[in-house]
N, C-alpha and C positions, 0 to 999 in steps of 0.2 A: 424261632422268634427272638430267642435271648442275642443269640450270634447277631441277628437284623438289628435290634436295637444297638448293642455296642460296639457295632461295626463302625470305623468313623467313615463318614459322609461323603462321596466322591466328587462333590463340588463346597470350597470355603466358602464359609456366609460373614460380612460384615457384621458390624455390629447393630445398622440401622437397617440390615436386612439385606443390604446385596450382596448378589451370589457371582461371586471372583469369576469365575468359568464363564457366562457369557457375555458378561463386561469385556474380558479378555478376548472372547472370540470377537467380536462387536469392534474393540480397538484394532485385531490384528484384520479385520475386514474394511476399516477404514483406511487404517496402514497402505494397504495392498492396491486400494485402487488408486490413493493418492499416487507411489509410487509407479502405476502407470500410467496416468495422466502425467505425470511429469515424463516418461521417456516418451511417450504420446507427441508431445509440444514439443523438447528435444529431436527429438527425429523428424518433424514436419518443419521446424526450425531450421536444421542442418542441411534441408534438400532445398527449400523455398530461397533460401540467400546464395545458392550456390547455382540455381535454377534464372533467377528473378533480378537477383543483384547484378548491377559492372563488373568485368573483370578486375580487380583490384591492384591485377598487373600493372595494366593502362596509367593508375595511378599512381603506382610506386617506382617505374624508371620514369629516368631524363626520355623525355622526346625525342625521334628518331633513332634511339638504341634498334639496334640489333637482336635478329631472331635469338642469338645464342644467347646474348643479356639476359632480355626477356624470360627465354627458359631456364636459364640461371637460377631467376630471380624465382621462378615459378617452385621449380625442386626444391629452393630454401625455404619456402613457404608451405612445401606438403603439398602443393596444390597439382605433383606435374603429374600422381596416379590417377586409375578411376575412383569416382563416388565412394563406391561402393566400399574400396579399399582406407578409402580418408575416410569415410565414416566408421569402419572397424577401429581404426587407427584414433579416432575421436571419442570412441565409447571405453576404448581399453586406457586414454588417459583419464576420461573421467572419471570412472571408476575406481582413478589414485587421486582424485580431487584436483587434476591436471587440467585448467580450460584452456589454455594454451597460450602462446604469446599474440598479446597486439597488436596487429601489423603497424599502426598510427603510431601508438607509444612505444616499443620495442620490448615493451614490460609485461609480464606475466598477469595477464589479466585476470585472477585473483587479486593478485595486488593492485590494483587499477580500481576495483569493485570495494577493498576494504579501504584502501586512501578516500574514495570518493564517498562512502558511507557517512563519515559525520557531519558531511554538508548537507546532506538529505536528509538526517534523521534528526539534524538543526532547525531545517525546516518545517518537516512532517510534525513532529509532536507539536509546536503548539498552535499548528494548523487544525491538527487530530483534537485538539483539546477546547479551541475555538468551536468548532464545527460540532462536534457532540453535542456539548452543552446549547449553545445556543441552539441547535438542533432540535435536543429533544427537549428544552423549555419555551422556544415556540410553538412546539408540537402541542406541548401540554397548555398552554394558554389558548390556543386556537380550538383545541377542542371544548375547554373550558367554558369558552367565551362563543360557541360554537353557532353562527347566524347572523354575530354583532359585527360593528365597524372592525375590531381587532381581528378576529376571523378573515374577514374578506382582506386587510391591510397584509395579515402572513400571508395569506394563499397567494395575493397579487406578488410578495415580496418572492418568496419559493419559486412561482412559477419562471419569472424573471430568473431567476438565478441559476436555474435547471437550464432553461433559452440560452446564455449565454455562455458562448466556449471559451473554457480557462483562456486562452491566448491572445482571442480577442479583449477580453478583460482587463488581461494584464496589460495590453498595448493603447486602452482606453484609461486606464489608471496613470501610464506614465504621462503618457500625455498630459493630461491634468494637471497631477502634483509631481510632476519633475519638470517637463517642458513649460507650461504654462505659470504654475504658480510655485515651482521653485522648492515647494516646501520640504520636498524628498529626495533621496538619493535615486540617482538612474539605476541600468541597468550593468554595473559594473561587479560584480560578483559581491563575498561575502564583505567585503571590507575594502574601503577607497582604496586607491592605487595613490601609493608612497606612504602606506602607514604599514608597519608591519605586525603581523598578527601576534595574537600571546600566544607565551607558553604554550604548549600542548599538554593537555590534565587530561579534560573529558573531551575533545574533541569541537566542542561548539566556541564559537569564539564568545560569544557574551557570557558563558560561565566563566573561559578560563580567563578573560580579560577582569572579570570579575572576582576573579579570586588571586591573580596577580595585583589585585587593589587598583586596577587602570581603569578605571569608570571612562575617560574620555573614548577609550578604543571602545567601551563596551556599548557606549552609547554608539557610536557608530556602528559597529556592527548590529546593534537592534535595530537602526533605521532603517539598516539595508534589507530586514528581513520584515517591516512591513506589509510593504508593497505585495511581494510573493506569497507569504503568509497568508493575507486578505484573499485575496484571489485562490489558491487553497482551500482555506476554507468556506466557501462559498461552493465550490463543486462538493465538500461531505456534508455541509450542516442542511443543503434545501432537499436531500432528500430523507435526509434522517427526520427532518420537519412534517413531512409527509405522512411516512408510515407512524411517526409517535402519535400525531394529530388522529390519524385513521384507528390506529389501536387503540387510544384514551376513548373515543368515542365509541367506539364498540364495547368496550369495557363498561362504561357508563350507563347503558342502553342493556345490560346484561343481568340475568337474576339473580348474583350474587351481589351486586350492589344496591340490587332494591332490597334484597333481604335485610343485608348490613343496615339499608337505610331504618328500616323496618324494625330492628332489632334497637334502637336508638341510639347506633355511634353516632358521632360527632362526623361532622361533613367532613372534617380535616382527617380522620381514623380511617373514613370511607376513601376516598382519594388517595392517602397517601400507603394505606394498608392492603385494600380489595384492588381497585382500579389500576392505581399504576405500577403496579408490582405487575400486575398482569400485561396490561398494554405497552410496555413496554421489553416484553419479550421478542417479540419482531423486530424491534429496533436491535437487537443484537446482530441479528445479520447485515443491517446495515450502516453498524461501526466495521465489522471485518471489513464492509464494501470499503468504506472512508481508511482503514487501514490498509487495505491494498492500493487503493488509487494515490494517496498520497507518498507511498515507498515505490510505488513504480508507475504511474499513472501522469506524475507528473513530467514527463520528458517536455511539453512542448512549453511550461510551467519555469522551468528552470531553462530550457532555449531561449523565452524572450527574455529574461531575467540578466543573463549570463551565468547561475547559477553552477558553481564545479561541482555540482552530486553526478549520480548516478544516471540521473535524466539525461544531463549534459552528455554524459559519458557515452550513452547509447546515441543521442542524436546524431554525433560526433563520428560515428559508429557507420552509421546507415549513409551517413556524409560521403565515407571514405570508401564505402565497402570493406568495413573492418568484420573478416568474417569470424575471426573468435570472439571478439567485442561485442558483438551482437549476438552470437547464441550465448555465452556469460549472462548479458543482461536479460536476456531471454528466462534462461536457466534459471537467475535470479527472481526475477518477475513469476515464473511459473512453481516454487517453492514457496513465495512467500501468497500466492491467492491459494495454493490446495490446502497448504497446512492451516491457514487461517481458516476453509471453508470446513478442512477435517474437524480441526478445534470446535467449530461453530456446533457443526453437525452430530459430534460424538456431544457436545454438552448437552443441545437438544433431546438427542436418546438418555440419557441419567437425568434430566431434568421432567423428561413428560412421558411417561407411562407411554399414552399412549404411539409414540414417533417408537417408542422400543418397540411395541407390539405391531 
């Protein structure tokens, strides 16, 4: 019994009580699957574009070349073995972090994926940030207000917003205020043509023009990102609108806020303490959603745009039949949804009992 007692413990215990051993088994079970789903997507990737896609040949000689051209060109591409063999050949570079070259750019499409990243990631935050917030506090006044004019003015507003496809959007936006009323910039990338961009600091041009002290460029480049921004956020905030609305209201309707009420908090302690602390836990999965669709979601977002991220990069892609350009963005796109969903998923398990059990 002595020996039992000061034996130490075959599982650590935190200090608030959790026990290290199946947290770890728990992360090393999410790990796992995440990482198959990604060779999953990878590998249905690598056969559907080689399967489905043009020959990319076609597109890369002069017309009328020659058989021997052709397959010249095919053996300098990796493309003149079987599948089978290019696909070995595809997993043993990636597994040195090799996506391989471009065929379009001639460039190592990592480097193509990290050049094009701070256009997108220019865009996406304060699309992300739009969209959230307005999101989840029309959610919360819609439920608030839940049967009144403002109720029904969100739902009709959401509903609409859901209805309409990014691209169509974007190409009823320029119209307007570029074509029509002048007030905006088109669709010319981040920064007009014959101004040149600042510095490189952080990547975005409105900070680094902004901290070059060039307000005229930065103004510019904020106009350019407008337009796109708008249209962004409007595909994450109408459904985050939805589920916050639907949570606040079940929240509301639920016995721990009658109790609260009961207990004589203040309606503001009730609401901002019981209710939306709670009602807004579903709405976490659908910021990860808004953070996946704005890092990779927006291809056709940044095609009407002109926008050089990542989007562009993939459209461009699928254009050409650029076959490493597209399982890259692939690859991309399918790392940044598992691990946001892992993220999501392992929080959920340490935040509620019962998802662990």
């Amino acid at each position: 019994m002595v020996d039992a007692v000061l034996a130490e413990p075959t599982t650590a215990t935190r200090p608030g009580g959790w026990r290290l051993g199946p947290i770890a088994l728990l992360a090393g079970k999410k790990i796992g699957g995440a990482l198959l789903v990604i060779w999953g997507v990878v590998t249905f990737t690598f056969l559907v574009v080689r399967v489905v896609a043009p020959d990319p040949i076609g597109l890369l000689v002069p017309p009328g070349a020659g058989l021997e051209a052709r397959e010249a060109v095919r053996s300098e591409l990796g493309l003149d073995g079987s599948i089978l063999r290019q696909y070995g050949i595809y997993l043993r570079d990636l597994s040195r972090g090799d996506l391989g070259i471009s065929f379009g750019t001639n460039q190592p499409v990592t480097s193509d994926l990290l050049n094009r990243f701070p256009a997108t990631l220019e865009l996406a935050v304060p699309a992300l940030i739009i969209g959230v917030v307005l999101g989840t506090g029309l959610g919360v006044v819609a439920a608030l207000r839940r049967g009144k004019l403002a109720d029904h003015a969100v739902r009709v507003v959401t509903v609409a917003a859901l209805a309409m496809p990014p691209f169509w959007l974007g190409l009823m936006l320029l119209s307007v205020f570029f074509v029509n009323l002048g007030v905006l910039p088109g669709p010319i990338g981040r920064i007009p043509a014959g101004v040149d961009p600042p510095p490189t600091v952080t990547g975005s041009y409105v900070l680094d023009a902004l901290l070059a002290a060039d307000t005229h460029t930065a103004g510019l480049a904020a106009a350019q990102l407008v337009l796109p921004v708008i249209v962004l956020a409007c595909g994450i905030f109408a459904p985050i609108t939805r589920v916050a609305r639907s949570g606040m209201v079940e929240a509301l309707r639920s016995d721990y806020v009658r109790t609260a009420h009961a207990y004589g908090f203040t309606r503001r302690r009730v609401l901002s303490t019981h209710a939306l602390r709670n009602a807004l836990l579903p709405v976490i999965t659908m910021i990860a959603n808004g953070v996946a669709f704005a890092f990779t979601g927006a291809v056709l977002v940044e095609g009407v745009f002109g926008w050089p991220g990542i989007g562009q990069y993939a459209l461009t892609a699928v254009q050409q039949s650029d076959f490493p350009a597209l399982q890259g963005f692939v690859l991309y796109a399918a790392v940044v949804y598992v691990v946001l969903y892992a993220l999501v998923d392992l929080a959920y398990s340490l935040a509620d009992p019962r998802v662990r059990s």
